[in-house]
FIMAR-544122 format. One line per 3 residues: number of its first residue (from 0); for each residue x, y, z of N, C-alpha, C. Coordinates in Angstrom, 2 decimals. Example, Ala and Ser with C-alpha at 12.3 -4.5 7.8 and 13.67 -1.06 7.14 Angstrom:
<pts>
0	13.19:-5.69:7.80:12.30:-4.50:7.80:13.20:-3.30:7.80 ~ 12.85:-2.25:7.08:13.67:-1.06:7.14:12.90:0.03:7.87
</pts>
This chain:
<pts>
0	70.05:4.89:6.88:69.86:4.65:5.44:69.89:5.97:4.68 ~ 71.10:7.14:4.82:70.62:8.06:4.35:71.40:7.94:2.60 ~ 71.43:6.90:2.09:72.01:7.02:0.95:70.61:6.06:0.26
3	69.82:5.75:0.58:69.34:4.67:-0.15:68.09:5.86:-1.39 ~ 68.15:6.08:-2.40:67.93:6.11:-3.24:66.44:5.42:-3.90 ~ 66.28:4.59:-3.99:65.05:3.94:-3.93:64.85:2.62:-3.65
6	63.75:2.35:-3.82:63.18:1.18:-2.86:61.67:0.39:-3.96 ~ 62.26:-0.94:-3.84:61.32:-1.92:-4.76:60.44:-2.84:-3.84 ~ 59.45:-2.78:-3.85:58.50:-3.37:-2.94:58.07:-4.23:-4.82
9	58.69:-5.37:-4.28:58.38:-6.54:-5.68:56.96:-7.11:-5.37 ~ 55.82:-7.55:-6.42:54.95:-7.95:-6.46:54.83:-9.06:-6.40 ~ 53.28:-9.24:-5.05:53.16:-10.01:-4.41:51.01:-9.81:-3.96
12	50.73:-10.78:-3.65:49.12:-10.77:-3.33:49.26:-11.09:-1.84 ~ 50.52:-10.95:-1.44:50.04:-10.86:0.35:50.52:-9.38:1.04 ~ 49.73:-8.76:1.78:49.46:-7.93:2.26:51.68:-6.96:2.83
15	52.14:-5.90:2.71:52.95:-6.01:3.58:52.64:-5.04:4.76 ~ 53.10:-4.86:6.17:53.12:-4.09:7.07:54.45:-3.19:7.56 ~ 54.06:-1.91:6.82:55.05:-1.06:6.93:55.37:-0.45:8.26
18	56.35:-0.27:9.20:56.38:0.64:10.32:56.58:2.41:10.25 ~ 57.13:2.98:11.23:57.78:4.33:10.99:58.80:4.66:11.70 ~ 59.13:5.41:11.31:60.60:5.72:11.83:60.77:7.34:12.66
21	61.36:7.06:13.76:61.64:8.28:14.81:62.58:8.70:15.46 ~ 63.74:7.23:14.76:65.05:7.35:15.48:66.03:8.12:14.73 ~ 66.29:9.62:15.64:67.56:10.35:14.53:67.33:10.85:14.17
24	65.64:11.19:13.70:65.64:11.98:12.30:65.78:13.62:12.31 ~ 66.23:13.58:11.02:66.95:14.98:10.78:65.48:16.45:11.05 ~ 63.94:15.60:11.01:63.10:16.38:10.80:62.53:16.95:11.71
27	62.32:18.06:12.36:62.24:18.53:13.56:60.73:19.11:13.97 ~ 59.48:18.83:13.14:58.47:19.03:13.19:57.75:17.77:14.14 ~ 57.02:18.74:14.87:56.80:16.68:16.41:55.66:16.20:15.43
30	55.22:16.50:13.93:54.47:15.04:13.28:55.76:13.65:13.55 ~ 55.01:12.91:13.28:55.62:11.14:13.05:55.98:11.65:11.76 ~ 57.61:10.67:11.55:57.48:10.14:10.39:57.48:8.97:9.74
33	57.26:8.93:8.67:57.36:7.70:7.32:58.82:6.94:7.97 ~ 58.28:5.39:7.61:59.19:4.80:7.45:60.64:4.83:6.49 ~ 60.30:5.66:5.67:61.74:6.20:4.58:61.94:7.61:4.47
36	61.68:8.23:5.99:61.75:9.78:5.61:62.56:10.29:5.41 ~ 64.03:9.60:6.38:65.46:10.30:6.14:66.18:9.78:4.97 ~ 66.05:8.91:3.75:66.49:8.35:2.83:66.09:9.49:1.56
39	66.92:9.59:1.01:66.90:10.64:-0.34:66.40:9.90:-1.18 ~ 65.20:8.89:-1.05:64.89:8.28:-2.48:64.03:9.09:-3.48 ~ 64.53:8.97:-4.99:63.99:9.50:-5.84:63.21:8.54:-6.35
42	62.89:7.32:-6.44:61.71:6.46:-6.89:61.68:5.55:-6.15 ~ 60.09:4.95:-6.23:59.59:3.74:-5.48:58.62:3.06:-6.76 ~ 58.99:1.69:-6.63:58.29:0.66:-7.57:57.16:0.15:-5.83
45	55.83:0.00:-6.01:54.89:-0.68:-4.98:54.67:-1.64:-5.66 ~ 54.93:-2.87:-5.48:53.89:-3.98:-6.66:52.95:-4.84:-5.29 ~ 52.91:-4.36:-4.47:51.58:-4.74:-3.77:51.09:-3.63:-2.68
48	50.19:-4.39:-2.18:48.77:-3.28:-1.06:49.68:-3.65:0.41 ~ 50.12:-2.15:0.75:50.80:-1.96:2.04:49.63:-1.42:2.92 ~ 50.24:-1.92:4.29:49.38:-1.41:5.47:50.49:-0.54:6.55
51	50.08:0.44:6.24:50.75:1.25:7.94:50.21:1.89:8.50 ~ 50.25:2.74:9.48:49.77:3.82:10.65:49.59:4.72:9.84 ~ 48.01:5.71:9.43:48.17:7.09:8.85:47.77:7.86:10.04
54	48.43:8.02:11.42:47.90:9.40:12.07:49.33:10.00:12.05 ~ 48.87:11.34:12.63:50.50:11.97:12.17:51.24:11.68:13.33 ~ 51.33:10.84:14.25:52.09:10.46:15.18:52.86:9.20:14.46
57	52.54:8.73:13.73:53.31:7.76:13.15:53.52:8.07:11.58 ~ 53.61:9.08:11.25:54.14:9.66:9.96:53.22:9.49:8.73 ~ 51.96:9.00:8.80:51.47:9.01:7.56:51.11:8.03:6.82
60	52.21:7.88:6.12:52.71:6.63:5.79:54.13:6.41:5.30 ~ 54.58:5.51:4.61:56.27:5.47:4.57:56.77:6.30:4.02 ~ 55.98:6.87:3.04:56.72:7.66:1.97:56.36:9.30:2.30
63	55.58:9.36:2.74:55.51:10.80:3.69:56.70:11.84:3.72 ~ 56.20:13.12:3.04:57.18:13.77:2.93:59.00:13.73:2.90 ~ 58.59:13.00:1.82:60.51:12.92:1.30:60.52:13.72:0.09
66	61.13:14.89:0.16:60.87:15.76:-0.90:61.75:15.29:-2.09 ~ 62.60:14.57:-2.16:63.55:13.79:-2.61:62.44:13.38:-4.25 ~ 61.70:12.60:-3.71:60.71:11.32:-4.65:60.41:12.30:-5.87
69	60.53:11.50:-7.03:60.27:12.53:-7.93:59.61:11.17:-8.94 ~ 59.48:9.90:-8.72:58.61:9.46:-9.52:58.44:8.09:-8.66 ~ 57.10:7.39:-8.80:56.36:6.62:-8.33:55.67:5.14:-9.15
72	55.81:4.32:-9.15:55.53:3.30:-10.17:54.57:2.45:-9.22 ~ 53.27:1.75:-9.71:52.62:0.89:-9.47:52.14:-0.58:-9.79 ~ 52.67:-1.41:-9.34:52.43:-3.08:-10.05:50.49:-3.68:-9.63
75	51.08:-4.74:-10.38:49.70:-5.41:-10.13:50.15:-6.19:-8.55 ~ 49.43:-5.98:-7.90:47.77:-6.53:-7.38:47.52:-5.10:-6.51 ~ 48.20:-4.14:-6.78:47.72:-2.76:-6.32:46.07:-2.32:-5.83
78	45.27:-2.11:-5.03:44.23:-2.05:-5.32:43.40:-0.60:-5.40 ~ 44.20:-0.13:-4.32:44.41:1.33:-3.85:45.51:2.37:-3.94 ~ 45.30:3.86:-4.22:46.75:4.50:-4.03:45.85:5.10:-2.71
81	46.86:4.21:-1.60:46.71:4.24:0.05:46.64:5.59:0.50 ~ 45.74:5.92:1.61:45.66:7.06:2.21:47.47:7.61:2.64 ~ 47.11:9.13:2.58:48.67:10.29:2.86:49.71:9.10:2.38
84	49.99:8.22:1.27:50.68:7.72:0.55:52.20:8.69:0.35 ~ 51.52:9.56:-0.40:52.85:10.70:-0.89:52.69:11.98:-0.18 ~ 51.95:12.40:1.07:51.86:13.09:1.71:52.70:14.23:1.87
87	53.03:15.38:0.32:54.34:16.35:0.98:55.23:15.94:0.19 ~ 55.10:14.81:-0.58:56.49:14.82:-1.58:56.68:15.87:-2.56 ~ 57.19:16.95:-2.17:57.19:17.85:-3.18:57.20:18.21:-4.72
90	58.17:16.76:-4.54:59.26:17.18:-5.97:58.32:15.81:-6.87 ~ 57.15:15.11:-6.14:56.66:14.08:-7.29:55.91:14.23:-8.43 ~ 56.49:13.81:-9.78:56.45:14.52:-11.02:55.63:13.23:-11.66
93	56.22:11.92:-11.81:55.98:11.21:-12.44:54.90:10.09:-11.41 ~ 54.07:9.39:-12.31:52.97:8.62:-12.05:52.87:7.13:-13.00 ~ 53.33:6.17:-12.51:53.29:5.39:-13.71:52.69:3.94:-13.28
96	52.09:3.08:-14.17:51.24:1.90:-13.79:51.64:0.69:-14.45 ~ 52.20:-0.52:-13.84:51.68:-1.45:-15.26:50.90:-1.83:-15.60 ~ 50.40:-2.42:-16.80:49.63:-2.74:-17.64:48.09:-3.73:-16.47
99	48.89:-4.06:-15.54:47.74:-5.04:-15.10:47.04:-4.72:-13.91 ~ 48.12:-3.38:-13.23:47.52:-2.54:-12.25:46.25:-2.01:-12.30 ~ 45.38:-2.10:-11.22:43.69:-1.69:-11.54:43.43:-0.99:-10.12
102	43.91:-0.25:-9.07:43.61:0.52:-8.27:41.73:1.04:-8.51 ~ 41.03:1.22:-7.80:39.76:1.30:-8.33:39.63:2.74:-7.13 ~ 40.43:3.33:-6.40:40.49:4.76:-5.92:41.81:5.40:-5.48
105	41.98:6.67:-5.37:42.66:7.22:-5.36:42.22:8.01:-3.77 ~ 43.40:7.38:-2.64:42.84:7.36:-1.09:42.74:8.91:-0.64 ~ 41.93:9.34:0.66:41.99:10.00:1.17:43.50:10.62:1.16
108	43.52:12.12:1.02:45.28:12.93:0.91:46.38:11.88:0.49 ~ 45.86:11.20:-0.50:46.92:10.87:-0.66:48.23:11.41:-1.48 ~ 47.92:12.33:-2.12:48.87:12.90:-2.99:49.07:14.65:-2.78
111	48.82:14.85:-0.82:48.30:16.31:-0.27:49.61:17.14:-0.67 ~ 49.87:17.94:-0.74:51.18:19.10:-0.53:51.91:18.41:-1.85 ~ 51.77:17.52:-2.79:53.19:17.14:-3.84:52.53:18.34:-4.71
114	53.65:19.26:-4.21:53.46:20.76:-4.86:54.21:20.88:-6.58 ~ 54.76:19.82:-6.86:55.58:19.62:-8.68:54.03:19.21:-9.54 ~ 53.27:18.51:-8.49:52.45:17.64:-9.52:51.48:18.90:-10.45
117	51.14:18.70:-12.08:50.46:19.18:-12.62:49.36:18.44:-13.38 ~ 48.43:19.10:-14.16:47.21:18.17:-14.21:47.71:17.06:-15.60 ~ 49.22:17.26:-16.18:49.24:16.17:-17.13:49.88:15.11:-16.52
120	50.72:15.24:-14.89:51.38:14.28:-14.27:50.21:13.56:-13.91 ~ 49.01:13.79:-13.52:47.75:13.01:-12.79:47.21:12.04:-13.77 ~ 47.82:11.27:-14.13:47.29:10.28:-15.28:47.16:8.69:-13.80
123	45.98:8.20:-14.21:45.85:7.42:-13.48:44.66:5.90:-14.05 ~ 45.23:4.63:-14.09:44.32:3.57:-15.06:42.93:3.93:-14.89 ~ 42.04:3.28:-15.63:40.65:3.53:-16.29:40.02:2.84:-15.00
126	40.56:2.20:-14.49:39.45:1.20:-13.35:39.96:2.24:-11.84 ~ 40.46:3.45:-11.85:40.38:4.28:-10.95:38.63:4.87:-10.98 ~ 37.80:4.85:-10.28:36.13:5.06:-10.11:35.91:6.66:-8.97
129	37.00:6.79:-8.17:36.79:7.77:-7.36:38.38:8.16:-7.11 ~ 38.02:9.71:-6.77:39.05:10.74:-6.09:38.32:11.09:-4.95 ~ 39.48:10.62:-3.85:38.80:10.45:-2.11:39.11:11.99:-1.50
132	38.33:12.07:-0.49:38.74:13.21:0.34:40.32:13.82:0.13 ~ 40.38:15.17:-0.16:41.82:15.96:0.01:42.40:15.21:-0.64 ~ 42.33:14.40:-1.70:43.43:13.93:-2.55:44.64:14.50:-3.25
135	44.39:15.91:-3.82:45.17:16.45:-4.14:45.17:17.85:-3.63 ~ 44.71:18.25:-2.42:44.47:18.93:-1.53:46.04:19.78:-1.62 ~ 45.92:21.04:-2.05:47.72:22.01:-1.66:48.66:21.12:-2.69
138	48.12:20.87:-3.60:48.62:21.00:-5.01:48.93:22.00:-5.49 ~ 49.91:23.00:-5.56:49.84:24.49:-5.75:50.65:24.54:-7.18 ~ 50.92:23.45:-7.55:51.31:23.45:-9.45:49.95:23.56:-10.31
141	49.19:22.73:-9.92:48.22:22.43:-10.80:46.79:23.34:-10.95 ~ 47.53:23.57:-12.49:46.95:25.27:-13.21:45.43:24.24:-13.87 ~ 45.85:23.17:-14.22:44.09:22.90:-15.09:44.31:21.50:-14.72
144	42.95:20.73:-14.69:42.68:19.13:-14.70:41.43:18.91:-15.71 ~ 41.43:17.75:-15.93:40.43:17.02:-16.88:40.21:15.85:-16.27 ~ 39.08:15.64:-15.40:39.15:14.42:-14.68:38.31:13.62:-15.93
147	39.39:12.56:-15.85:39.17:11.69:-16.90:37.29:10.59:-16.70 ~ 37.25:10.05:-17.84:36.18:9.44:-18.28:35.85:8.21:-17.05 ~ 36.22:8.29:-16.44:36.39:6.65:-15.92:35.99:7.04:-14.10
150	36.32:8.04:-14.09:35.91:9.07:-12.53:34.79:9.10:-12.24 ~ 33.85:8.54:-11.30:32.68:8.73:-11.12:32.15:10.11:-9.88 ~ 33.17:9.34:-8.39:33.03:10.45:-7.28:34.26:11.09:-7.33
153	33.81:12.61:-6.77:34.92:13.37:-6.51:34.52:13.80:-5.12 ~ 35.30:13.20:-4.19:34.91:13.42:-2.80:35.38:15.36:-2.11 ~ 35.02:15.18:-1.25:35.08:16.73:-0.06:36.71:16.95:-0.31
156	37.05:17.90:-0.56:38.46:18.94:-0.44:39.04:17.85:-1.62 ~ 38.56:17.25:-2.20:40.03:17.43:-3.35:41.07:17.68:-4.32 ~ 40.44:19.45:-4.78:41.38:19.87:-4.85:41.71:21.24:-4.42
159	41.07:21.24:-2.91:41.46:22.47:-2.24:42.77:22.84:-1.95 ~ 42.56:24.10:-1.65:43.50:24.75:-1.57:44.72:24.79:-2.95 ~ 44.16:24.54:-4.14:45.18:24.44:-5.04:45.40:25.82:-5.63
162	45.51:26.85:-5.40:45.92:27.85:-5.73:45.94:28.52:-6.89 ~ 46.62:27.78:-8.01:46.91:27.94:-9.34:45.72:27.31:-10.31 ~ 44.78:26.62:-9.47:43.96:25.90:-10.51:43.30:26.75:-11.06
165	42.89:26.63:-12.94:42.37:27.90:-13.16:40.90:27.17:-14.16 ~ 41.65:26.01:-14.73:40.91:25.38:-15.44:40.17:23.42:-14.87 ~ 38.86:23.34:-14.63:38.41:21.78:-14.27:37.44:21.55:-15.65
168	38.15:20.23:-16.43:36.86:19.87:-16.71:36.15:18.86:-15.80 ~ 34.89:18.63:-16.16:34.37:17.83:-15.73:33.64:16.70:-16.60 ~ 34.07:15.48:-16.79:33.04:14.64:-17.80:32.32:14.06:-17.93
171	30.81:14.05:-18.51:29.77:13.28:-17.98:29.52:12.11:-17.37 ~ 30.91:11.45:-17.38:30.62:10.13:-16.15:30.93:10.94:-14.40 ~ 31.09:11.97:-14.33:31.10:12.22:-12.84:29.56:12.63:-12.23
174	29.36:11.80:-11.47:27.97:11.54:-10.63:27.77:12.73:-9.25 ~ 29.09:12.82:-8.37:29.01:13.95:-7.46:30.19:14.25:-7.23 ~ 30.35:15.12:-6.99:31.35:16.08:-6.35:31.15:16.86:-4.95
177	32.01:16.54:-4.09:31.91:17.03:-2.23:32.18:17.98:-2.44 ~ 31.89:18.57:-1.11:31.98:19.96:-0.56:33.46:20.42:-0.75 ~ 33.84:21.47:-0.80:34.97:22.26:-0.77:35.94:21.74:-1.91
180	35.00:20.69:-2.81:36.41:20.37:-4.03:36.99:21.65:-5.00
</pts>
């Protein structure tokens, strides 16, 4: 599939089960990869809650380092943005939701190494309540954040290792913040 471009996961309230892929690939690091690692896609529509393998023997998850991805869309019955989701997508810029999407956290690494992202790409709906472990962990764009009103936890490492960060607010609905954020 090395032409496929992007990929529509149409909305749905039953669960799907994603695999990974190991056959061929061009990537020569012995992690696993994502089920769409060798595909140049530049966007993915999710309109439902996927399940796959996150150890790095099985890549993460599908979308796992495809430096390709440069924008990401979320439908309703979304509930979660899934652990190492975008794990390494370098080039992911854009973040977008529909109207009925209500994710209520933002998973463990899930958005680790997408080294484009900056703190105005991190826009994320109001019924997001927590930022999980290493979420944006080696974010090395992102010079300032304003974690929005609606954020309660900010879990351990997430936004370590970001390099460039120079500016956090913080707003009185955040309750705690982990170690090494």
């Amino acid at each position: 599939c090395l032409s496929v471009e992007r990929v529509v996961i149409v909305e749905s309230d039953e669960w799907l089960t994603l695999g990974y892929n190991t056959y061929h690939s061009t990537y020569s690091d012995p992690e696993g990869r994502g089920l769409f690692f060798d595909c140049p896609l530049t966007s993915v529509y999710i309109g439902r809650n996927l399940s796959y393998n996150t150890d790095d023997n099985s890549g993460n998850s599908p979308f796992a380092r495809i430096e390709t991805l440069t924008e990401a869309h979320f439908g309703d019955p979304v509930k979660t943005i899934q652990p190492y989701l975008f794990r390494g997508c370098k080039s992911l810029k854009t973040l977008l939701y529909k109207d009925e999407c209500a994710p209520t956290s933002i998973e463990k690494y899930a958005f680790w190494g997408c080294t484009s992202l900056t703190g105005t790409d991190i826009v994320f709906p109001e019924s997001v309540q927590t930022i999980c472990e290493g979420a944006f962990c080696h974010c090395t764009s992102l010079e300032s954040y304003t974690i929005p009103n609606h954020i309660t936890n900010v879990e351990n490492n997430a936004f370590q290792d970001c390099d460039k960060l120079k500016s956090i607010v913080i707003k009185p609905s955040v309750k705690s913040i982990g170690s090494y954020s």
